[in-house]
Every structure is written in C-alpha cells, then in structure tokens.
C-alpha positions as CSV (number, residue, x, y, z in Angstrom):
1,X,10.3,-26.2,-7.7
2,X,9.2,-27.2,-4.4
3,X,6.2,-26.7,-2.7
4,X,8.0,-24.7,0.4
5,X,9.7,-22.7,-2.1
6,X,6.1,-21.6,-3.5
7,X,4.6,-20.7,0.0
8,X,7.9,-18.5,0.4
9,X,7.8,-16.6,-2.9
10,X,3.5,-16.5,-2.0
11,X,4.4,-15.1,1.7
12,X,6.7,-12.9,0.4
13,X,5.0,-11.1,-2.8
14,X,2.0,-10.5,-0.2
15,X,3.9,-9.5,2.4
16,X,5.4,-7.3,-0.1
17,X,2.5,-5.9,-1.5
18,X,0.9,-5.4,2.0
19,X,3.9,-3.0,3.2
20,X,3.3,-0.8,-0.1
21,X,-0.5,-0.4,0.0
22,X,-1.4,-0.3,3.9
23,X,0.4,3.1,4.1
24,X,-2.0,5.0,1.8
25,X,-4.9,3.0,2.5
26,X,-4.4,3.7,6.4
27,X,-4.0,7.3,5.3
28,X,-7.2,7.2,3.1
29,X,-9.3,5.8,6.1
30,X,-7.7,7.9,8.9
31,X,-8.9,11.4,6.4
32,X,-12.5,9.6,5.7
33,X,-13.1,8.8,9.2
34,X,-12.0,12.6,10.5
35,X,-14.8,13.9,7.7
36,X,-17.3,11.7,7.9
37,X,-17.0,12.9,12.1
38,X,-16.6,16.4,10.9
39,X,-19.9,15.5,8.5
40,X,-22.3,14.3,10.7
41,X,-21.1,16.9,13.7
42,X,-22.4,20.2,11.0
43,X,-25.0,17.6,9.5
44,X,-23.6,18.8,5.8
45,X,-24.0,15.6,4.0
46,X,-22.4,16.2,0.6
47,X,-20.8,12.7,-0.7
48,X,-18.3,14.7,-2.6
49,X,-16.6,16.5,0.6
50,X,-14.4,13.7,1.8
51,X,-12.6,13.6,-2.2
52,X,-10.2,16.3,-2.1
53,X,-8.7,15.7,1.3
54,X,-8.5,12.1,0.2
55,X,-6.8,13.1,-2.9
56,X,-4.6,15.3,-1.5
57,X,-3.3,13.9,1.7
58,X,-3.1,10.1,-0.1
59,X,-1.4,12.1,-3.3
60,X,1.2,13.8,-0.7
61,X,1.9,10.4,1.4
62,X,2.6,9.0,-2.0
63,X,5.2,11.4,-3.0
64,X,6.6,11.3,0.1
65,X,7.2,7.5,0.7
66,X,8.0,7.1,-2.9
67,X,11.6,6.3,-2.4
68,X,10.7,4.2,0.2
69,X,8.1,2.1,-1.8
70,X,10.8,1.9,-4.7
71,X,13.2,1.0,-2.4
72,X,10.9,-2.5,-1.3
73,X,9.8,-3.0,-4.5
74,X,13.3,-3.0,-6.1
75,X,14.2,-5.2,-2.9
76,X,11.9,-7.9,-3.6
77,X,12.1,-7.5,-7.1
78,X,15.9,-8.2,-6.9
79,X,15.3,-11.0,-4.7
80,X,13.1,-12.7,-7.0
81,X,15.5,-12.3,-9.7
82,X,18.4,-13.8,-7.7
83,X,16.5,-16.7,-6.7
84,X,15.5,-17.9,-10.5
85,X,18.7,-20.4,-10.9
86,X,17.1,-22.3,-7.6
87,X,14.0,-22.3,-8.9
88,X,14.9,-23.7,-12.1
89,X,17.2,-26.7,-11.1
C-alpha cells in the first residue's frame, strides 16, 4: 500500500464524512442562531428553549436527506470495497 494511496482513502473518508454531517450541523446552527436573536430580543433566557426546534428541524432534515446520505455512504462504501484487490497487491 502506498503512501498516495493512503492520503486518497484519508481525503476521501473525510470528504465523505464532511458532506454527511455539515448538512445537519449547518441546520443545527442556522435554528440556534435565529433563537438565541429571538432570546435576547424578549430577554427570556431559558437554556432549554433552543432544544425542541433543534430537535425538530435537525430530526426532519435527517429524514429528509436520508436517501441522499445513504446514497454517499453506500457510494463510498462501495468504492472502498472495490478498491481492496489494489490495496492488497
């Protein structure tokens, strides 16, 4: 196994896992940033406020880019496996 071949399975698995978490974590801070304004406009500082949305709208983003996700996951996943016999000689 080379080195390039290393930095190319690296790239890749973090490119990967970059494309399936940045969704829902650019959801998650898009809703905490809207309450936090919403918060400190009304001056109701209860920690617990900015949960539900969170939950909900990062729970719904989930189920709706859930074929999607699969879809990259299976990608690389099949990729990966593919590539074992040049790994190996």
């Amino acid at each position: 196994m080379s080195h390039q071949l290393v930095i190319d399975l690296s790239r890749d698995a973090i490119l990967t896992a970059l494309m399936v978490a940045a969704p829902l974590l650019l959801i998650a801070l898009g809703v905490g940033l809207v309450v936090s304004i919403i918060q400190s406009v009304t001056q109701i500082q209860e920690q617990s406020l900015a949960f539900v949305p969170k939950l909900v709208l990062v729970g719904g983003a989930f189920i709706v880019g859930l074929p999607w996700l699969l879809q990259l996951l299976m990608r690389f996943t099949v990729t990966l496996i593919r590539g074992i016999p040049a790994m190996v000689a």
